[in-house]
C-alpha positions in Angstrom: 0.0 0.0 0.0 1.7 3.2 -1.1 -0.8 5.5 0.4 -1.2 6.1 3.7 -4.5 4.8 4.9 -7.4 7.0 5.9 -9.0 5.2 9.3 -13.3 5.6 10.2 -14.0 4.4 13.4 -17.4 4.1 14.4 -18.7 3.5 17.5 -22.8 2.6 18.8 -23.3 3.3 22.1 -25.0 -0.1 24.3 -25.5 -2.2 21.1 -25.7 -6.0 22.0 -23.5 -8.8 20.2 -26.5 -9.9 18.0 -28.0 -6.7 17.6 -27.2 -6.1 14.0 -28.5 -8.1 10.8 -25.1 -9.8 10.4 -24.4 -10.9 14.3 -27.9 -12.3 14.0 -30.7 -9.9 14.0 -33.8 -9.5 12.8 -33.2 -5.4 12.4 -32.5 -4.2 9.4 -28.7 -3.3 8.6 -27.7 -3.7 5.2 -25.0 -0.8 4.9 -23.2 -2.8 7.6 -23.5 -6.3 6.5 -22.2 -4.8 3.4 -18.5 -3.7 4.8 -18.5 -7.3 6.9 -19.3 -8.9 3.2 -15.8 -6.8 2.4 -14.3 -7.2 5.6 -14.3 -9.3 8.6 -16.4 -10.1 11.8 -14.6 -10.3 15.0 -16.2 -13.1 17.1 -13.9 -12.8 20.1 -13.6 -8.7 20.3 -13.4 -7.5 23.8 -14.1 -3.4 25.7 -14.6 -2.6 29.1 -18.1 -3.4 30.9 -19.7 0.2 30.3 -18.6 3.0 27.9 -15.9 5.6 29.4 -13.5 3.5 29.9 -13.8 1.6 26.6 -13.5 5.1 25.1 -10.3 5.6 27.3 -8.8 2.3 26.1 -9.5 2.9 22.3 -7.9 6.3 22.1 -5.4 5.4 24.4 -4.2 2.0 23.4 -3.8 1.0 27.3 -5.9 0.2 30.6 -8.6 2.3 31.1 -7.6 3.1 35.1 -4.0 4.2 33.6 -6.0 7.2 31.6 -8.0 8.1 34.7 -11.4 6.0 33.5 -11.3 3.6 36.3 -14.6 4.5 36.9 -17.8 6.9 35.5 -17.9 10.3 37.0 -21.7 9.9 37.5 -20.5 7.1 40.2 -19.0 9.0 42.2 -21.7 11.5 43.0 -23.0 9.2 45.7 -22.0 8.3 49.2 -20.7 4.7 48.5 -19.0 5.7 44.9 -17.5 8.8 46.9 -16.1 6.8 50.0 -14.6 4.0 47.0 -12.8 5.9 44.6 -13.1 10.0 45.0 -9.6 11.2 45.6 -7.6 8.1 44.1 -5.5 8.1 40.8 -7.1 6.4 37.7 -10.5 7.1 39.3 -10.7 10.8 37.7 -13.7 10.1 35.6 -12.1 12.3 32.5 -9.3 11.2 30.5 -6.0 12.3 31.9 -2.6 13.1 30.7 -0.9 10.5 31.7 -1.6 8.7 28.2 -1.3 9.9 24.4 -4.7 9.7 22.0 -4.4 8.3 18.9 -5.8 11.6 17.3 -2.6 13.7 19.6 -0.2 11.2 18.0 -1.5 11.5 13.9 -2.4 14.7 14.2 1.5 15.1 15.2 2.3 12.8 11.8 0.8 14.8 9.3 -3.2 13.5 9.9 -6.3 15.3 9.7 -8.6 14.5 12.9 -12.1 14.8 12.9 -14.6 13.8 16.0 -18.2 14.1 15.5 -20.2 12.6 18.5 -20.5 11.6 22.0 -17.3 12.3 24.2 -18.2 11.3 28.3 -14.0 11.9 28.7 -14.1 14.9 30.5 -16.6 17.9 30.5 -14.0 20.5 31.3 -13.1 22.1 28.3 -9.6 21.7 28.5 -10.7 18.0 28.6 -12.6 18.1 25.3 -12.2 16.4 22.5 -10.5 19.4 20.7 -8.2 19.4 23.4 -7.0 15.6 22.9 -5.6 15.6 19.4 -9.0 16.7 16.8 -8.8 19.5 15.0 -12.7 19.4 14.2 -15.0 18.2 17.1 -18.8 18.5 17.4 -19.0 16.6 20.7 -21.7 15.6 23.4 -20.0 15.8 26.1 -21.7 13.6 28.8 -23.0 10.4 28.9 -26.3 10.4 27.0 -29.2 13.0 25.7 -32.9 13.7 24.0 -32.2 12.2 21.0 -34.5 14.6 20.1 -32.9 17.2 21.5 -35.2 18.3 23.8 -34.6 19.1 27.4 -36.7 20.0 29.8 -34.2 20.7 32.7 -32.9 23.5 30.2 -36.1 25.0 29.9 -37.2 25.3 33.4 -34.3 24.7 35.6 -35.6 21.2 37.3 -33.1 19.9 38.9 -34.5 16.1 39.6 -33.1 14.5 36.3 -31.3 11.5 36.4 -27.6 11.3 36.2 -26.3 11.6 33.1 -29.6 13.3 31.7 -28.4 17.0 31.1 -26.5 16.6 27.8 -24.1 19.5 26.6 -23.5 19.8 22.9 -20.2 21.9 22.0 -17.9 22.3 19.7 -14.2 23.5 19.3 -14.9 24.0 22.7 -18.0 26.6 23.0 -21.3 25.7 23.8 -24.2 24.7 20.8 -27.9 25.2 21.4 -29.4 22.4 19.6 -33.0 23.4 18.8 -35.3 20.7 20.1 -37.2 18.5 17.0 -40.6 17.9 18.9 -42.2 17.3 15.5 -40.5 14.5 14.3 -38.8 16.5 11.3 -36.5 14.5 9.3 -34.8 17.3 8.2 -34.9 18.7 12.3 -32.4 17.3 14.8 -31.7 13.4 15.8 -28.8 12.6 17.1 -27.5 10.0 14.6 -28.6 11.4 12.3 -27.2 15.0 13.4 -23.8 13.5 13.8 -23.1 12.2 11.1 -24.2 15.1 9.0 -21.6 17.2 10.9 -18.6 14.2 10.3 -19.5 14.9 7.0 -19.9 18.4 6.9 -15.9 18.0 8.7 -15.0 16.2 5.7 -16.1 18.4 3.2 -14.7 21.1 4.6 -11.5 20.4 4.5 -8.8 23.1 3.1 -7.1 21.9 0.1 -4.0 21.5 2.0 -5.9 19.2 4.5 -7.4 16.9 1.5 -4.3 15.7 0.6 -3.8 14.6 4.0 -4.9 11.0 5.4 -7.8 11.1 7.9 -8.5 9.9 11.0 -12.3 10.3 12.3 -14.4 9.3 15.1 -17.7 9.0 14.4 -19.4 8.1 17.8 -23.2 7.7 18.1 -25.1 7.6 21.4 -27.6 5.5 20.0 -29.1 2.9 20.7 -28.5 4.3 24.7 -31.6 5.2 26.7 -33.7 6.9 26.2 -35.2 4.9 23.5 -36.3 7.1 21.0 -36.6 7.5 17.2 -38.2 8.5 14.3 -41.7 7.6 14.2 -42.1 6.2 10.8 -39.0 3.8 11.4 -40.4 2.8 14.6 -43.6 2.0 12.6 -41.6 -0.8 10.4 -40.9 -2.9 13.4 -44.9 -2.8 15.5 -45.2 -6.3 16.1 -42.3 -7.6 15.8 -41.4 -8.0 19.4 -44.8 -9.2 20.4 -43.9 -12.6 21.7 -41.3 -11.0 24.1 -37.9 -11.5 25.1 -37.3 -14.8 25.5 -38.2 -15.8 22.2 -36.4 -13.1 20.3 -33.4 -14.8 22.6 -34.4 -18.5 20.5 -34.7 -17.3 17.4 -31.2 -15.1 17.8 -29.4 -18.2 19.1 -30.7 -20.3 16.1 -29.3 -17.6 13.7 -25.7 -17.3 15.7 -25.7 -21.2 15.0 -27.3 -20.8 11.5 -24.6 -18.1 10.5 -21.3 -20.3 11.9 -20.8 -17.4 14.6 -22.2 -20.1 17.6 -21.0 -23.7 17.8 -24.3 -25.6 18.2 -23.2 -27.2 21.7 -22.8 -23.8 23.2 -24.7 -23.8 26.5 -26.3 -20.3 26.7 -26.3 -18.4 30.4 -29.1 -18.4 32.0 -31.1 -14.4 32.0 -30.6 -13.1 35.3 -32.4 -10.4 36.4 -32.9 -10.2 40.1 -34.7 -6.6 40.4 -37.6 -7.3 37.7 -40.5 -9.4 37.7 -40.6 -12.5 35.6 -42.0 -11.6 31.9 -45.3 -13.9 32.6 -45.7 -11.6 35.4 -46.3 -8.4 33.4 -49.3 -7.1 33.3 -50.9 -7.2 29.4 -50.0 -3.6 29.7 -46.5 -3.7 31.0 -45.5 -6.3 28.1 -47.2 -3.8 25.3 -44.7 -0.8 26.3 -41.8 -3.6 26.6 -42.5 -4.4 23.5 -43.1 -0.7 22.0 -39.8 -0.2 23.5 -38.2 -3.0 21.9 -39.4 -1.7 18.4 -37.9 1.6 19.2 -34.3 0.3 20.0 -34.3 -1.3 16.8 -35.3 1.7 14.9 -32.8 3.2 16.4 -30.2 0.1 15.6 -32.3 1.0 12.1 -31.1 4.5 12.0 -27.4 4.1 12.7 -26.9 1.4 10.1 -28.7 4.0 7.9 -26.4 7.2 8.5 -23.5 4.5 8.2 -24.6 4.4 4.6 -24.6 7.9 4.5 -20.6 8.0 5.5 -19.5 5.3 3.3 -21.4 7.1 0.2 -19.4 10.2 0.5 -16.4 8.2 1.0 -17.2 6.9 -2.7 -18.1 9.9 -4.4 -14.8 11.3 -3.0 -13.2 8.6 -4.2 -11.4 7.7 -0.9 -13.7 4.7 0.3 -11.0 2.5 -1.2 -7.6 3.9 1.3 -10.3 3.9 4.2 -9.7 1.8 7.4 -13.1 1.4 8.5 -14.5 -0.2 11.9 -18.0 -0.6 13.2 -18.3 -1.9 17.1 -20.6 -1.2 20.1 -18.5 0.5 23.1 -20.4 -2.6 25.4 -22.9 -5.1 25.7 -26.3 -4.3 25.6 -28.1 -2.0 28.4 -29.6 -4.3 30.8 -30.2 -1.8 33.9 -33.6 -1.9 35.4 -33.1 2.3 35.9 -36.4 2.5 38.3 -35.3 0.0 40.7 -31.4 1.8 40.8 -30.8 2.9 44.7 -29.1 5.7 42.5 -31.6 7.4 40.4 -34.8 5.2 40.5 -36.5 7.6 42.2 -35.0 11.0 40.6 -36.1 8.9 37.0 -39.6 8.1 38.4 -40.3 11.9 39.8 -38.6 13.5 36.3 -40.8 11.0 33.8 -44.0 12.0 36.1 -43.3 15.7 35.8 -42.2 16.2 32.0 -42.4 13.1 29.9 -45.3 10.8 28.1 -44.5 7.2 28.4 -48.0 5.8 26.9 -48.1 3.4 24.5 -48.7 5.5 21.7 -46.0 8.1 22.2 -43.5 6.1 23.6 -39.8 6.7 21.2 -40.9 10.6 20.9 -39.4 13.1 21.6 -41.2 13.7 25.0 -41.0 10.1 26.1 -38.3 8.2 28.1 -38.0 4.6 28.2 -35.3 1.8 28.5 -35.1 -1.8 28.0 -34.2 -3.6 31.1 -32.4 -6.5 31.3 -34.6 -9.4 29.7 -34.3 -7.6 26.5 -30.4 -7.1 27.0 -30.0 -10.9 27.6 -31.5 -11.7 24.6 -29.0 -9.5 22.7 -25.9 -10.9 24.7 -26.9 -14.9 24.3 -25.2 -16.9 24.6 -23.0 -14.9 26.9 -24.0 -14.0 30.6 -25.1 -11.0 32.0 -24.9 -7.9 30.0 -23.3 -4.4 30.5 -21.3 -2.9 33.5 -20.6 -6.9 34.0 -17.2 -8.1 33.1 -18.8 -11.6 32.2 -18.8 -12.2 28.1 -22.1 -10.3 28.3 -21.0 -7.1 29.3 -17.7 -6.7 27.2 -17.9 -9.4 24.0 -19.0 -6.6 21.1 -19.8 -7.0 17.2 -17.2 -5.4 15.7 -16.6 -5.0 11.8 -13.5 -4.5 10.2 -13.4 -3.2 6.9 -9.3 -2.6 5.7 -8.0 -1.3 2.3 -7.2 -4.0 0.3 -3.8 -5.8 0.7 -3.3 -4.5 4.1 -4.5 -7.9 5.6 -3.4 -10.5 3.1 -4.5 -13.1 5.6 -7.8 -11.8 5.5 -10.5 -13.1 3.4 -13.7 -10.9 2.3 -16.5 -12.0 4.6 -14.3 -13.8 6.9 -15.0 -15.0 10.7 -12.5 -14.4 13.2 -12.1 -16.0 16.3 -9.1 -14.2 17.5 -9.5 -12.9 21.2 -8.9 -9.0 20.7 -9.6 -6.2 22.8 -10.3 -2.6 21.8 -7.0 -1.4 23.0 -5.2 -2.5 20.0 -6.2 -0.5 17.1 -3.7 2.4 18.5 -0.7 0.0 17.8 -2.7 -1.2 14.3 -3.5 1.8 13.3 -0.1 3.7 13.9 1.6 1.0 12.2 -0.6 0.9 9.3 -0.1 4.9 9.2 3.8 4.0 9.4 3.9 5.8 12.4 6.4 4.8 15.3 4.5 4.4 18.8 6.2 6.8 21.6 9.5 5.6 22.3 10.6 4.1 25.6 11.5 6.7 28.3 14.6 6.2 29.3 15.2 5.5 33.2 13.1 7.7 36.4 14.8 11.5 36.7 13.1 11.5 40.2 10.3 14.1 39.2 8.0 11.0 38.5 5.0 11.3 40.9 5.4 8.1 42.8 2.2 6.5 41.6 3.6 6.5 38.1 7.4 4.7 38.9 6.2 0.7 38.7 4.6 1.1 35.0 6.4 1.4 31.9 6.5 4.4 30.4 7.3 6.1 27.0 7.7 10.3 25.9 5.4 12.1 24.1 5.4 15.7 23.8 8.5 16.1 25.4 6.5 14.3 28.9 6.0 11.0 30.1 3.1 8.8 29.3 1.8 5.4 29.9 2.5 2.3 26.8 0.3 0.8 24.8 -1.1 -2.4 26.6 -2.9 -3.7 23.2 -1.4 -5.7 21.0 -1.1 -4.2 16.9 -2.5 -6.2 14.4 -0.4 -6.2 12.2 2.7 -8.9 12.9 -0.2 -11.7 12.7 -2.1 -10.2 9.6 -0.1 -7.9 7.8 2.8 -9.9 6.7 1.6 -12.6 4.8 1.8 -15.3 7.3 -1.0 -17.8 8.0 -2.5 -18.0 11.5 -1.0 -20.1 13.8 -3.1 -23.5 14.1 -4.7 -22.1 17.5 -6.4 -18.6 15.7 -7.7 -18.3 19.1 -4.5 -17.1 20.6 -2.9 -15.5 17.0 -2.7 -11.7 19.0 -2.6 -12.0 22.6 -0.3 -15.4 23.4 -1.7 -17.8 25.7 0.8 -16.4 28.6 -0.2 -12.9 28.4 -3.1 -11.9 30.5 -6.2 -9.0 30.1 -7.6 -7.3 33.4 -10.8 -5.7 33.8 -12.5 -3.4 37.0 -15.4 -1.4 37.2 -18.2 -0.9 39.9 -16.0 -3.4 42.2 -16.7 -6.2 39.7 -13.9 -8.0 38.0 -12.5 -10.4 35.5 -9.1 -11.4 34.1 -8.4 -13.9 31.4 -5.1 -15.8 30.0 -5.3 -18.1 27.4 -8.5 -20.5 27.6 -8.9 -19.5 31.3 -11.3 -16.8 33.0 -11.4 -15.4 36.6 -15.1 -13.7 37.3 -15.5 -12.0 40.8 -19.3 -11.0 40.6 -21.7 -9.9 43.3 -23.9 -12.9 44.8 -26.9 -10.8 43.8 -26.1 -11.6 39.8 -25.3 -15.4 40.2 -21.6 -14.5 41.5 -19.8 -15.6 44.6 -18.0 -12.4 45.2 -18.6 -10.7 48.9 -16.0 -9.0 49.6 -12.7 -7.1 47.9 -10.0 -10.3 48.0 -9.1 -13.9 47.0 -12.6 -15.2 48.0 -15.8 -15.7 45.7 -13.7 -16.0 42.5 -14.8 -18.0 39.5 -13.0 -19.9 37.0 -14.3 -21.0 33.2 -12.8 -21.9 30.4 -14.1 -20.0 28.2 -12.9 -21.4 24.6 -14.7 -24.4 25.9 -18.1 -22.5 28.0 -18.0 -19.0 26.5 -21.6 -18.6 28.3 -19.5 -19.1 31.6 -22.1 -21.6 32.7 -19.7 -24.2 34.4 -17.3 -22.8 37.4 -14.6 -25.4 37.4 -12.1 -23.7 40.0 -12.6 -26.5 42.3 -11.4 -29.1 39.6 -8.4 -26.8 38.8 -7.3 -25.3 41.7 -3.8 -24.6 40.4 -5.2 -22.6 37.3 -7.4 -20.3 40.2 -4.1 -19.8 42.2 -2.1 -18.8 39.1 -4.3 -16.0 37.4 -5.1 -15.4 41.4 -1.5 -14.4 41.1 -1.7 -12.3 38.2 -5.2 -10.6 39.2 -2.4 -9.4 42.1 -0.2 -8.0 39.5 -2.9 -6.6 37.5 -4.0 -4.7 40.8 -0.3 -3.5 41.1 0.5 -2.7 37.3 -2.7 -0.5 36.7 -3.7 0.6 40.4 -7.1 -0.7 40.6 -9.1 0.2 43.6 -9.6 -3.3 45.4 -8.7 -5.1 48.7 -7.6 -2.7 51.1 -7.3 0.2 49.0 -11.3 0.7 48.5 -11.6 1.4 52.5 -8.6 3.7 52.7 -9.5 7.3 52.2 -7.8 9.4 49.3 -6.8 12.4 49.0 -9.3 15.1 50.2 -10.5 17.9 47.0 -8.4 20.6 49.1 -5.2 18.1 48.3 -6.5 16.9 44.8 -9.7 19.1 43.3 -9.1 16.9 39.8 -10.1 13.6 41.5 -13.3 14.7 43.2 -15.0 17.1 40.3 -19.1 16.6 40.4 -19.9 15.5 36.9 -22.9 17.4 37.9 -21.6 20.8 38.3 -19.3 20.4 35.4 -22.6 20.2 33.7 -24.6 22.8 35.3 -21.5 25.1 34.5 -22.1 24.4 30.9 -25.6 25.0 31.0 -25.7 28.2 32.5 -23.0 29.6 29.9 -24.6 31.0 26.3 -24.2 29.4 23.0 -21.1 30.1 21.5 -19.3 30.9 24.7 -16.9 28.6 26.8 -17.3 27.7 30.1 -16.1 29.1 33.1 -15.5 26.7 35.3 -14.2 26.8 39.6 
C-alpha cells in the first residue's frame, strides 16, 4: 500500500453482540452487513463493561484506570462511589494526561482528525475532544441526551433528572444550542442522524491543503443508549415484531448465531438473570405492550445508525477515498440491561422526572417527549449466549460485534466475509492503526529523573510531547495479519499469546483472562460468589470451551485459580485498581486533589448556565 490509509472508526453506544442483521438480528442493517461482506467479523472482540473506559482504552491503546477511567464520574456523585474511589488516581472520571490519543499522535504525523459525536472523557473544556488531538469536534460531552434534542431541565431549571440526563453539545470547545425537533422532522435534529451530518460536513470542509492529507475520524453515536427514541415512521416498520417477548427473540437469535457459523451448536447459553424485575409472565398485558413498544424503538434506532453508516460510506465513494479507508464498526459494550427504576441511584430522581415532564404511553412512547429503557430481559437476549450484560465483566458485558473493513492488501491473511475468532480487545487499534499509518509508537522513556510522581514509577513508560506517558497495553494487528503469514493453528490465541493476560475493574466487579482461562468475581446478587474485595468468591471458566460461563470449574483446577489469582495481584499493582484494602482507605481530600473529586454534575450545570457560543467558566 503506497498510500497512507485514511481510518473511520465508528462506535454505537450499548449495542448488544447480535443486535445487527449480520451478528444475527432481525433489524434491518444492510449498509453494515455490506463492509462485513468486504471485511471481517470479529467473534472474540473484547471493551470494558460500560462505555468511558472503553472510550479511554480505544484512544489510548492501554488500561482504562491508567487514563483516569477507572470509573464513571456519575458514580461518584454518591455516598458509597465517593467513599470508594473519590480522591484516588485512575479514578478521575475524564481522560488524563498520563496517556497519548491516537488523534494527539496522527495529528503530530501529518493526519487530519475529525470527531463528530459523544465524548463522556471529561466535560471540562480543556478536557474536550479538541483538546486531545481533533482538530474538528462536534462533541456531546456527557453520557447520553434527548435524541431529540429536547430538554426540559434546560427549559425550566428542574433539577431532579437523572444522572447523566443534562446533555451539553459543543464544539471546538464553546457551547451549541441544539434546537429541540418535537415534531419528528427529518430534516430537524436526531442525534445520529445529526452526527453524522456534521462528520460529514468535517469532511467536506477540508482546506485543500488538509485533503491531501490521510484522515482519521471518530464518528461516535449515542444510540441505541436510553432513552429509546426515534423517528416515528421507522419505529412504525418494526410494531409487532417483538410481540412474543424476550425470550423468544433470545431462541430465534441463538438459532441464527448457530445458522450463520458465529455459535457452535453445543454452546450452552447463560441463564437471563435479572434479580430486580418481575418475571415476563408476570407483566401485566399492559407492561408487556410498552416492553414491547420499547423494543421496536431500540431497533429503529439500531435502524437509523446502520442507515447514516450508509450515509458516511457514500461520501467516502463519491470522493473517491472509500478505497484507502480503514473502517470499523463496534458497540462500546454489551447491551443496556439496567432496570433504571429500581437503581438505589436514580430510581427515584427517574420516576419523579418522567412524572413531571415526559409521556410514556403506549402510543408516544420513542418521541421526543417520552423516556424509556429496555431492562435486562431484552439485553439478555442481545448478549446470548453470553452471561449477563453491561457494566458486568462476564462475556455479556464486554464481547462486542465489531466490523472491520481494511484497504485491500493490508490484511493479506484476511478473506472478504471472513470470521475471526481471534481474542482482541479494543485497546489495540492504536498499535494497528499507527503501524498501518507507518507511524512509530512513543519511544521508551529512558530510566526515572526522580520528578515521576510516585504512583507513576512501577509502569512502563514512553515520551510524548516532550513528557512521560503510559505504553500501549494492546497488541497491533499487524505482525499476525499484515505480513503474509498464515494464523498459527490455534487462531484463538494468534494476537494476545496464551501467557499474556487482560484485566478488567469497574463498579467493584472484575475479571481477568489468560489463554483458555477466566477469573469472574461478581456480586452474589447476579449469580456470583464475590462478597468481599479479596481472593474469595472468585470463579474460574474456560471459556474457549463454556464461553456462556455456565460451568465454574475452579474447584477441579485449583492450580489454574491460584495462578491467574496471582496475576489478578499483578494486575492490581500494574494498573492501580481500587480493590482489597485500597477501596476502604480514604484518598486524597478535594483541598489536596480538586481533579479527582469534580461533580460530573456541576461540570454540567456550568455548561448549561454559559450561552451558545461561549466557553465555560469553570471553579
Amino acid at each position: 500500500m503506497s498510500k497512507r490509509p485514511n481510518f473511520l472508526f465508528i462506535l454505537a453506544d450499548d449495542l448488544g453482540f447480535s443486535d445487527i442483521g449480520c451478528y444475527g438480528a432481525e433489524i434491518d442493517t444492510p449498509n453494515i452487513d455490506a463492509l462485513a461482506k468486504e471485511g471481517v467479523r470479529m467473534l472474540n472482540h473484547h471493551t470494558a463493561a460500560a462505555c468511558s473506559p472503553t472510550r479511554a482504552m480505544i484512544l489510548s491503546g492501554t488500561d482504562a484506570h491508567l487514563g483516569g477511567l477507572g470509573v464513571l464520574i456519575e458514580h461518584k456523585a454518591n455516598e458509597a462511589g465517593r467513599k470508594r474511589w473519590a480522591g484516588k488516581a485512575g479514578y478521575e472520571g475524564f481522560l488524563n494526561q498520563d496517556v497519548a490519543t491516537i488523534p494527539e499522535i496522527l495529528t503530530d504525523n501529518g493526519y487530519f482528525t475529525v470527531n463528530s459525536g459523544k465524548w463522556h472523557l471529561g466535560a471540562r473544556p480543556e478536557a474536550g475532544p479538541w483538546a486531545r488531538g481533533f482538530q474538528k469536534a462536534f462533541s456531546m460531552i456527557p453520557g447520553c441526551c434527548n435524541h431529540f434534542g429536547w430538554e426540559p431541565v434546560l427549559e425550566t431549571g428542574y433539577a431532579g433528572m437523572p444522572i447523566g440526563g443534562r446533555p451539553v453539545h459543543a464544539e471546538e470547545g464553546k457551547r451549541v444550542d441544539i434546537p429541540a425537533n418535537k415534531t419528528d422532522d427529518p430534516e430537524g435534529f436526531y442525534s445520529t442522524q445529526h452526527y453524522t451530518k456534521r462528520m460529514i460536513q468535517f469532511l467536506e470542509d477540508r482546506s485543500e491543503a488538509d485533503k491531501e492529507k490521510p484522515f482519521f475520524s471518530y464518528l461516535t453515536y449515542t444510540a441505541p443508549h436510553w432513552p429509546l427514541q426515534a423517528p416515528r415512521r421507522v419505529i412504525d416498520k418494526y410494531k409487532g415484531k417483538y410481540d412474543e417477548g424476550p425470550f423468544a427473540l433470545r431462541q430465534k437469535r441463538l438459532a441464527r448465531l448457530t445458522e450463520l457459523g458465529i455459535m457452535s451448536p453445543d454452546v450452552v447459553p447463560h441463564e437471563v438473570v435479572h434479580p430486580v424485575t418481575p418475571e415476563w409472565e408476570d407483566f401485566t398485558d399492559q407492561e408487556k405492550a410498552l416492553s414491547c413498544r420499547a423494543m421496536e424503538t431500540y431497533a429503529a434506532m439500531v435502524d437509523q445508525i446502520d442507515t447514516n453508516v450508509g450515509e458516511v460510506v457514500k461520501y467516502l465513494k463519491q470522493t473517491g477515498e472509500y478505497d484507502n479507508t480503514f473502517i470499523v464498526f463496534m458497540s462500546d459494550n454489551g447491551a443496556e440491561g439496567a432496570a433504571l427504576e429500581a437503581s438505589p441511584v436514580m430510581g427515584e430522581r427517574i420516576k419523579e422526572a418522567i412524572h413531571k415532564f415526559y409521556d410514556n404511553s403506549l402510543e408516544n412512547i420513542g418521541a421526543w417527549n417520552s423516556y424509556t429503557w429496555l431492562g435486562p430481559l431484552w439485553a439478555q437476549a442481545s448478549t446470548a449466549p453470553s452471561r449477563l450484560m453491561k457494566a458486568f465483566p462476564s462475556e455479556g458485558g464486554i464481547l462486542v460485534p465489531c466490523v472491520v473493513k481494511p484497504p485491500k492488501g493490508v490484511f493479506p491473511d484476511w478473506s472478504a466475509g471472513q470470521l475471526s475468532r481471534t481474542f482482541t480487545t479494543c485497546m489495540d487499534f492504536a498499535p494497528t492503526f499507527l503501524d498501518l499509518a507507518g507511524v512509530s509508537a512513543p519511544a521508551k522513556a529512558e530510566g526515572n529523573d526522580g520528578k515521576l510522581k510516585p504512583r507513576l514509577t512501577v509502569w512502563v513508560k514512553v515520551v510524548f510531547r516532550g513528557g512521560q506517558v503510559h505504553a500501549f497495553k494492546g497488541h497491533s494487528w499487524m505482525p499476525f495479519y499484515g505480513q503474509g503469514k498464515a494464523l498459527e493453528s490455534d487462531e484463538v490465541h494468534a494476537v494476545y499469546p496464551r501467557d499474556k493476560y487482560v484485566g478488567w475493574e469497574l463498579y467493584a466487579r472484575a475479571a481477568l483472562r489468560k489463554g483458555d482461562w477466566k477469573i469472574v468475581h461478581l456480586p452474589k446478587l447476579y449469580g456470583g460468589k464475590g462478597e468481599n474485595d479479596n481472593h474469595d468468591g472468585w470463579e474460574l471458566f474456560n471459556v474457549v470451551k463454556d464461553p456462556g460461563e455456565t460451568s465454574d470449574v475452579g474447584d477441579r483446577y485449583p492450580e489454574k485459580l491460584k495462578e491467574l489469582l496471582r496475576d489478578w495481584d499483578s494486575y492490581v499493582v500494574d494498573c492501580q485498581i481500587v480493590w482489597g484494602e485500597s477501596a476502604t482507605r480514604p484518598g486524597l481530600s478535594a483541598e489536596e486533589a480538586p481533579h479527582l473529586s469534580e461533580s460530573d454534575l456541576e461540570l454540567q450545570r456550568s455548561w448549561m448556565q454559559t450561552a451558545h457560543g461561549e466557553v465555560p467558566v469553570m471553579a
